[in-house]
N, CA, C and O atoms as a GROMACS GRO file, in nm:
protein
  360
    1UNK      N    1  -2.544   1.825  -1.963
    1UNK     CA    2  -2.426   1.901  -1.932
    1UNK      C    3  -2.395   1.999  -2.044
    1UNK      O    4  -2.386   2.121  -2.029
    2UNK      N    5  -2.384   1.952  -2.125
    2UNK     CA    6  -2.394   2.043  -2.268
    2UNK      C    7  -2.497   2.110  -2.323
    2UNK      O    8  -2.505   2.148  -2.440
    3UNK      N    9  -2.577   2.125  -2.235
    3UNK     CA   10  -2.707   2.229  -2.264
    3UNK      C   11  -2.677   2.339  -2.200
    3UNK      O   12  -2.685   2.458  -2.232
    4UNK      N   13  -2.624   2.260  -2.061
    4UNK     CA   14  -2.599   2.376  -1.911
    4UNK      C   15  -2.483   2.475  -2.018
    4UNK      O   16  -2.515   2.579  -2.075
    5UNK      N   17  -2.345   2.410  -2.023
    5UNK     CA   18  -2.267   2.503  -2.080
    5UNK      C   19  -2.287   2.614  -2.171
    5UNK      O   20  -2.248   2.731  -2.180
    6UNK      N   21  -2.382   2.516  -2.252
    6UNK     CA   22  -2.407   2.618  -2.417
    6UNK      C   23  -2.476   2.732  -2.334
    6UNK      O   24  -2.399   2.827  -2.346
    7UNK      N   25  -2.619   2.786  -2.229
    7UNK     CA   26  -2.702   2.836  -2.170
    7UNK      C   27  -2.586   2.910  -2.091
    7UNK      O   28  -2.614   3.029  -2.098
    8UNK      N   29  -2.486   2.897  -2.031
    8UNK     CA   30  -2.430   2.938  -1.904
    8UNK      C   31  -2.332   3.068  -1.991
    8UNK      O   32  -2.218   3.052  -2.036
    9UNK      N   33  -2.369   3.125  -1.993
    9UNK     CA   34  -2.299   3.303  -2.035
    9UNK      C   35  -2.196   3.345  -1.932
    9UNK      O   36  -2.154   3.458  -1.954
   10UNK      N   37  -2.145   3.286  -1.827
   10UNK     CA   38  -2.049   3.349  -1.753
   10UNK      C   39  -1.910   3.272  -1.748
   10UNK      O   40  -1.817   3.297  -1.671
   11UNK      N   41  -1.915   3.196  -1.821
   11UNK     CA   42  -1.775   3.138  -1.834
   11UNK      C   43  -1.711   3.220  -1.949
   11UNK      O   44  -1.737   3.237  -2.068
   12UNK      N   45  -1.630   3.256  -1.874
   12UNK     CA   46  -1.455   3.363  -1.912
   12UNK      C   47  -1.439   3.246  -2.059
   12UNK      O   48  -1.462   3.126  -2.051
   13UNK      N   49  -1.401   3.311  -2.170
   13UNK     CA   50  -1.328   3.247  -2.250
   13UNK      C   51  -1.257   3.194  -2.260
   13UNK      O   52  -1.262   3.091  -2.328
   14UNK      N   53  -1.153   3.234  -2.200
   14UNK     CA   54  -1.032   3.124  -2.207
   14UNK      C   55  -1.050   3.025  -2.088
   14UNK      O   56  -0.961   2.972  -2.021
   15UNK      N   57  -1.194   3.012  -2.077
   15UNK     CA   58  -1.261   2.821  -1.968
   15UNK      C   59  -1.366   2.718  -2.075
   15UNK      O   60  -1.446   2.625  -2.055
   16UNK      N   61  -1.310   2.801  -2.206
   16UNK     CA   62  -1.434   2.766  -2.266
   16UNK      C   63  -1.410   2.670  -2.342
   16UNK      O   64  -1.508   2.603  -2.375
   17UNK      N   65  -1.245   2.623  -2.406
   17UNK     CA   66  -1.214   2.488  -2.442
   17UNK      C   67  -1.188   2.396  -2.317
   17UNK      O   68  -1.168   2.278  -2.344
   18UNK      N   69  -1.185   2.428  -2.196
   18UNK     CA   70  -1.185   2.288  -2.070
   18UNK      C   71  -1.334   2.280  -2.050
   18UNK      O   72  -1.370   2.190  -1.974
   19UNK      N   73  -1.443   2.367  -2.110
   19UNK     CA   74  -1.548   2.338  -2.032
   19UNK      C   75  -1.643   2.277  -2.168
   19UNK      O   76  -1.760   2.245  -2.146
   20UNK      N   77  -1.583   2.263  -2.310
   20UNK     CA   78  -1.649   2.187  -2.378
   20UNK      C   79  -1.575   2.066  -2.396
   20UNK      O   80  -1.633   1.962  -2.426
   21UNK      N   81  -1.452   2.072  -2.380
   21UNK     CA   82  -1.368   1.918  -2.341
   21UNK      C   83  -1.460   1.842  -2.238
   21UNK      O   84  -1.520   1.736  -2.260
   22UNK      N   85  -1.458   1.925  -2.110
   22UNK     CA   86  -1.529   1.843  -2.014
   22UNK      C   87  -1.670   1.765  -2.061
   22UNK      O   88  -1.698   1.645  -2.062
   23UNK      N   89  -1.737   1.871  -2.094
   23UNK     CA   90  -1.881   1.842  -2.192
   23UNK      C   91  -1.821   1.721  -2.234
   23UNK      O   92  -1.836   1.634  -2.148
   24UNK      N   93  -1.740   1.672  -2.363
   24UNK     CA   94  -1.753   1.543  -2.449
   24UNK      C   95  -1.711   1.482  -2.366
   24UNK      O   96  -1.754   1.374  -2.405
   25UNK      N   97  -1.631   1.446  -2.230
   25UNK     CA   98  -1.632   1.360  -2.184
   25UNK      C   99  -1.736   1.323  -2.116
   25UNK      O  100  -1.781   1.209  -2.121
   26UNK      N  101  -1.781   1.415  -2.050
   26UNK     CA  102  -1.920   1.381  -2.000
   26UNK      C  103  -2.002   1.247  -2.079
   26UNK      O  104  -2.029   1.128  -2.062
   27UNK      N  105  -2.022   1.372  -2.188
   27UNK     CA  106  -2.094   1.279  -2.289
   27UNK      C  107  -2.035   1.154  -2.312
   27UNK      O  108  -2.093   1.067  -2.247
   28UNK      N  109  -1.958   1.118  -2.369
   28UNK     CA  110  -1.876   1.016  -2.424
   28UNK      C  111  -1.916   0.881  -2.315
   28UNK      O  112  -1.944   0.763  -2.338
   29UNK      N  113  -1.904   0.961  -2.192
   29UNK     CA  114  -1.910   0.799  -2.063
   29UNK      C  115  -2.080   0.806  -2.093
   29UNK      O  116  -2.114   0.700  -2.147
   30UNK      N  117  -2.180   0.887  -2.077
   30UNK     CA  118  -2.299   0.867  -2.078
   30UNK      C  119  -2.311   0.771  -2.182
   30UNK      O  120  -2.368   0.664  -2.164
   31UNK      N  121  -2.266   0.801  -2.281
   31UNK     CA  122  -2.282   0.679  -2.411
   31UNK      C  123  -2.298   0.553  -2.408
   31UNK      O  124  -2.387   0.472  -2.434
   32UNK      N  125  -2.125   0.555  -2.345
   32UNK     CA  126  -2.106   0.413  -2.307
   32UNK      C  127  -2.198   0.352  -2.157
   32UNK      O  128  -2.197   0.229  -2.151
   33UNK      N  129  -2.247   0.398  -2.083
   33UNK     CA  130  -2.369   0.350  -1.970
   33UNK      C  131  -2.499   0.307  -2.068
   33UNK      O  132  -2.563   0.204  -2.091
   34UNK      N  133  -2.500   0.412  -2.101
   34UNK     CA  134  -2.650   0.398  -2.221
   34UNK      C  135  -2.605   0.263  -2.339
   34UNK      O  136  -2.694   0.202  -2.399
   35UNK      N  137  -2.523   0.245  -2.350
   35UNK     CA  138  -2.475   0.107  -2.467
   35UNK      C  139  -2.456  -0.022  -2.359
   35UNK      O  140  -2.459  -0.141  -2.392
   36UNK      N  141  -2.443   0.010  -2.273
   36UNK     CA  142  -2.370  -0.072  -2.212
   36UNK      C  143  -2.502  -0.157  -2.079
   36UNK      O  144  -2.557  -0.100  -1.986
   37UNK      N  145  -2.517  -0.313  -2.123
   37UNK     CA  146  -2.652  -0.363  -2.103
   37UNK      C  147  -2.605  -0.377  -1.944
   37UNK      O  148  -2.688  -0.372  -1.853
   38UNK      N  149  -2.437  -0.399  -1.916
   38UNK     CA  150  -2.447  -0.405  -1.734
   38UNK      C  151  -2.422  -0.294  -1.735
   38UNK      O  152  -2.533  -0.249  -1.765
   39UNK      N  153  -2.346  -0.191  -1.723
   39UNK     CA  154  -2.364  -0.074  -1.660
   39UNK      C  155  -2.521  -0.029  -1.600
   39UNK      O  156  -2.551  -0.002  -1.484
   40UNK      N  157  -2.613  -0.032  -1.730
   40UNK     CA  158  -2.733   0.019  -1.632
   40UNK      C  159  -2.803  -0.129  -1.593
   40UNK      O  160  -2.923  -0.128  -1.567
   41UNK      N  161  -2.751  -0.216  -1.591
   41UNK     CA  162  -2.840  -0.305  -1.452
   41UNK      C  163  -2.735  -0.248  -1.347
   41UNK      O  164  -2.777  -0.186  -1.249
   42UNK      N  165  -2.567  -0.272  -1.372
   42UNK     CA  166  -2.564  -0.174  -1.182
   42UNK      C  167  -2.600  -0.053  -1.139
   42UNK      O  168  -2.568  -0.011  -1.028
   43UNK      N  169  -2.692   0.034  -1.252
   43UNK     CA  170  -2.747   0.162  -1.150
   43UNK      C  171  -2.848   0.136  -1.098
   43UNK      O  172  -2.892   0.213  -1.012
   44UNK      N  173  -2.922   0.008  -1.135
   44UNK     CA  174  -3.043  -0.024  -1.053
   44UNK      C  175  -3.000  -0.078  -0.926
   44UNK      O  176  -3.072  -0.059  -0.828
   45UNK      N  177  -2.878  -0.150  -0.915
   45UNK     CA  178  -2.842  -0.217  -0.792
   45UNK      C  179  -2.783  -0.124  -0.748
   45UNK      O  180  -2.726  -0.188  -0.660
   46UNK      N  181  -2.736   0.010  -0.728
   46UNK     CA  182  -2.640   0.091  -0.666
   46UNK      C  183  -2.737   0.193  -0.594
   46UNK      O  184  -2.798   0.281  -0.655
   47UNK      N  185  -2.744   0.171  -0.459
   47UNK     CA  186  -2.870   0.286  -0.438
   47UNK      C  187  -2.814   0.440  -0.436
   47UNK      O  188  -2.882   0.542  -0.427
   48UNK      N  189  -2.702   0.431  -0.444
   48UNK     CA  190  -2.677   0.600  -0.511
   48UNK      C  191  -2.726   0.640  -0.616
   48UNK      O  192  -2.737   0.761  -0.634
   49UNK      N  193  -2.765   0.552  -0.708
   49UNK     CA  194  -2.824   0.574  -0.850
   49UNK      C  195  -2.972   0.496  -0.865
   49UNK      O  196  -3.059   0.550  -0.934
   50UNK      N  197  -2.991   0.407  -0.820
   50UNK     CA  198  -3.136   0.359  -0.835
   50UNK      C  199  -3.274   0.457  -0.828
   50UNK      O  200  -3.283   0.531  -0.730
   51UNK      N  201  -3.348   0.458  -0.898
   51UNK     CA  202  -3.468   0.526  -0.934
   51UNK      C  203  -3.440   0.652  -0.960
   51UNK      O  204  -3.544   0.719  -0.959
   52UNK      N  205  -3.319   0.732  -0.990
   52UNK     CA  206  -3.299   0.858  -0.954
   52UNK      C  207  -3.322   0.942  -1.113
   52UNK      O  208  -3.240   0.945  -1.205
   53UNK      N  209  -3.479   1.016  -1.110
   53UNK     CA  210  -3.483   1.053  -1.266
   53UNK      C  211  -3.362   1.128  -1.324
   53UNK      O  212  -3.321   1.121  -1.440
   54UNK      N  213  -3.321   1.186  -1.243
   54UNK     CA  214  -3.230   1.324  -1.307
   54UNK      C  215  -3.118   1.198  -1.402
   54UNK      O  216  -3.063   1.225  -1.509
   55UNK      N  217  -3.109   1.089  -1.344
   55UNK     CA  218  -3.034   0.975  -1.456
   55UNK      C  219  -3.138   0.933  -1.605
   55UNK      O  220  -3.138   0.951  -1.727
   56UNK      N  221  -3.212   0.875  -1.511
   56UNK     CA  222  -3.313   0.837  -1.601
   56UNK      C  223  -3.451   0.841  -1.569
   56UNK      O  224  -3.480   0.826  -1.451
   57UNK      N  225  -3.570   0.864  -1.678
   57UNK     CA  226  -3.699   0.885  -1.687
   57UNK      C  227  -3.744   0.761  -1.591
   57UNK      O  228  -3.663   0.685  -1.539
   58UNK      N  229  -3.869   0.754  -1.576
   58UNK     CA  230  -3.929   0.616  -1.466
   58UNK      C  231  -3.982   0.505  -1.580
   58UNK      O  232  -3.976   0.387  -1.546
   59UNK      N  233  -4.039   0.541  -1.728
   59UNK     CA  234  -3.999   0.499  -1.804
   59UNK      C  235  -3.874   0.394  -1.830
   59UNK      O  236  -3.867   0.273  -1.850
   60UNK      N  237  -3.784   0.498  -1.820
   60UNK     CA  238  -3.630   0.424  -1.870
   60UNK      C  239  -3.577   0.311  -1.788
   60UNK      O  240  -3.517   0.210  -1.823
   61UNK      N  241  -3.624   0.366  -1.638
   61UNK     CA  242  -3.606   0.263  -1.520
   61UNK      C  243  -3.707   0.120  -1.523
   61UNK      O  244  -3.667   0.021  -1.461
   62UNK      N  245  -3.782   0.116  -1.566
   62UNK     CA  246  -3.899   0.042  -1.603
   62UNK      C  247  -3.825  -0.114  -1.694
   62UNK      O  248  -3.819  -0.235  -1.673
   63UNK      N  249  -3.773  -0.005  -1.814
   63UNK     CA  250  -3.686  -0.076  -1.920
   63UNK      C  251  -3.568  -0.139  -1.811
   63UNK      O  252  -3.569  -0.262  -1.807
   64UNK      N  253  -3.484  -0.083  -1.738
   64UNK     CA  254  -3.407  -0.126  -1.657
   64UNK      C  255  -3.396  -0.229  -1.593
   64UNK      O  256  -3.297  -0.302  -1.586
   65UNK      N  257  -3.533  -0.244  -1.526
   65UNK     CA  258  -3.588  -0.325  -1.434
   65UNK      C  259  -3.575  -0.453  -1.499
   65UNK      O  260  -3.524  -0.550  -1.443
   66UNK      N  261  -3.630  -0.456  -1.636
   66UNK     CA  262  -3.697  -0.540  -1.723
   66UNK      C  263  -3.548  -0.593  -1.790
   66UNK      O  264  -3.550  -0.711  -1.824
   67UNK      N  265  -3.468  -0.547  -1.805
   67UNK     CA  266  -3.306  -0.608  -1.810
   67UNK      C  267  -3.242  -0.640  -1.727
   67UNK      O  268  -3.131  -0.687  -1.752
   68UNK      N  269  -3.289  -0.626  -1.594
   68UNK     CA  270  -3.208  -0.719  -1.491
   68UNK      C  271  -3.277  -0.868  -1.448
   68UNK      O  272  -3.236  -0.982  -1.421
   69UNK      N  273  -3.390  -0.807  -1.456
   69UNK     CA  274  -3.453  -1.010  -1.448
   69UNK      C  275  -3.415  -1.032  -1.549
   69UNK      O  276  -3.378  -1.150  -1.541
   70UNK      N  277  -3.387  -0.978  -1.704
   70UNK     CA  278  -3.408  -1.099  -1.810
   70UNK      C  279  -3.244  -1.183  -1.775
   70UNK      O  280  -3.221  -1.304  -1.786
   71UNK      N  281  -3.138  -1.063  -1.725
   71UNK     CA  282  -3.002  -1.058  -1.681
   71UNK      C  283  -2.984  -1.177  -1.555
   71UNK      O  284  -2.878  -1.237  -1.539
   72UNK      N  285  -3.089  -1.196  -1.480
   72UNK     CA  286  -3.100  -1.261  -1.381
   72UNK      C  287  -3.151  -1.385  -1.452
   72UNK      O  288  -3.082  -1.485  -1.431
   73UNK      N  289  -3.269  -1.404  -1.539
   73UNK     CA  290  -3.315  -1.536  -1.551
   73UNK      C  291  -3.186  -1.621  -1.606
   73UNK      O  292  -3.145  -1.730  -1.565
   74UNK      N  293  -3.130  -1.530  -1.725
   74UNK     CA  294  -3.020  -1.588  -1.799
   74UNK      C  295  -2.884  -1.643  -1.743
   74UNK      O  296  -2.814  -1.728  -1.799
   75UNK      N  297  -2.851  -1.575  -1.608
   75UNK     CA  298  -2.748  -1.663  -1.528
   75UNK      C  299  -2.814  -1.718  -1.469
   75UNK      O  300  -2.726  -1.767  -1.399
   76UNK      N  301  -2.928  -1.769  -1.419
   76UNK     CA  302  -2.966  -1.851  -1.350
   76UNK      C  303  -2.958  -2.003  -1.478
   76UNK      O  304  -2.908  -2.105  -1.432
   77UNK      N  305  -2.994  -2.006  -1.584
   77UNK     CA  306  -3.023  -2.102  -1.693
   77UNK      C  307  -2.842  -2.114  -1.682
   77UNK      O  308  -2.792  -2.219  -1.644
   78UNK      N  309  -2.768  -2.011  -1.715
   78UNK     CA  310  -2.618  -2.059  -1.695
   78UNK      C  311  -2.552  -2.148  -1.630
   78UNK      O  312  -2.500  -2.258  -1.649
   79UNK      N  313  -2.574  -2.050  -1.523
   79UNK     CA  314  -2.529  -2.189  -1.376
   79UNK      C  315  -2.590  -2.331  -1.333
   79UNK      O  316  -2.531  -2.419  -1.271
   80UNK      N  317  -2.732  -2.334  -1.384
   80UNK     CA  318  -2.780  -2.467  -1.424
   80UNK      C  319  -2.705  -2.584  -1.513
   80UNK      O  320  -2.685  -2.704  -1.492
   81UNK      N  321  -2.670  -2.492  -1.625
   81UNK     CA  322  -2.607  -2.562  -1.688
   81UNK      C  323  -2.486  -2.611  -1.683
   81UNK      O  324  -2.453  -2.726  -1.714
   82UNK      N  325  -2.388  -2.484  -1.624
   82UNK     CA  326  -2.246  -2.524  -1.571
   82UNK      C  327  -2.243  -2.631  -1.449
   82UNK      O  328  -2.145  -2.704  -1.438
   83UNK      N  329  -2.330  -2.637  -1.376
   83UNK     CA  330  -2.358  -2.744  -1.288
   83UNK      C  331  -2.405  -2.830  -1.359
   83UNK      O  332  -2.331  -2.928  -1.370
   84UNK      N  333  -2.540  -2.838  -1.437
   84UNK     CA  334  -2.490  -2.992  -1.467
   84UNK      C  335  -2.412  -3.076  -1.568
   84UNK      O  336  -2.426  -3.197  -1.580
   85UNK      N  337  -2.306  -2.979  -1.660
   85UNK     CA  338  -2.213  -3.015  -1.692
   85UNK      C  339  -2.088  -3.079  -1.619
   85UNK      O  340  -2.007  -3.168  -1.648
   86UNK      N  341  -2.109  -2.987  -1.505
   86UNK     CA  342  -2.029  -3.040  -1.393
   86UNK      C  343  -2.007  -3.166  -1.317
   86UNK      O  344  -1.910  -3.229  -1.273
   87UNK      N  345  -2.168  -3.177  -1.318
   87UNK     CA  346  -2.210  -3.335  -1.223
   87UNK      C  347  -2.212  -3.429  -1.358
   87UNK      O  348  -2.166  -3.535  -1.316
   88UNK      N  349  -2.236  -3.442  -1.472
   88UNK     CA  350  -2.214  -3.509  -1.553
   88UNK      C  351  -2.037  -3.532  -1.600
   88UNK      O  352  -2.011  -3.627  -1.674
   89UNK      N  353  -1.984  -3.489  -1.578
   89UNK     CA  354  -1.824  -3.474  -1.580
   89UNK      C  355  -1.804  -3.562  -1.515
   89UNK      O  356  -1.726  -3.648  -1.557
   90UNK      N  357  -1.852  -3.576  -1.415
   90UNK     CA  358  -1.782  -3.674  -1.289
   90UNK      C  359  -1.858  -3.791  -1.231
   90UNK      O  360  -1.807  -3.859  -1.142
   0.00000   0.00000   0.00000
């Protein structure tokens, strides 16, 4: 988004502090998706966003992939456990 702006020569000046405001917010949420280990397992589950490069490389999706099973094995070992804490409780 902030490439487009910097490149884009037809924005009137006085659009040019809402349109680099806009830019850091842009940015700012991309950050937090990219930091954030569920956010991108739900773009793999969201088929508005799943496989879609213009988000991410097939590469990056790869990595993705590879954080939702580990995301999946690890509540599965959870709920094992909360169950049989459970049945041992009682």
């Amino acid at each position: 988004m902030r490439n487009f702006l910097q490149r884009e020569e037809t924005i009137p000046e006085n659009l040019k502090p809402f349109s680099n405001s806009l830019a850091e917010a842009i940015n700012d949420r991309v950050k937090k998706l990219v930091n954030n280990r569920i956010l991108q397992i739900s773009t793999i589950l969201d088929p508005r966003f799943a496989y879609d490069e213009e988000l991410w490389s097939k590469v990056r999706w790869g990595c993705v992939e590879e954080e939702l099973i580990a995301f999946a094995k690890e509540s599965e070992n959870l709920i094992f456990l909360l169950f049989d804490i459970k049945l041992n409780k009682y």
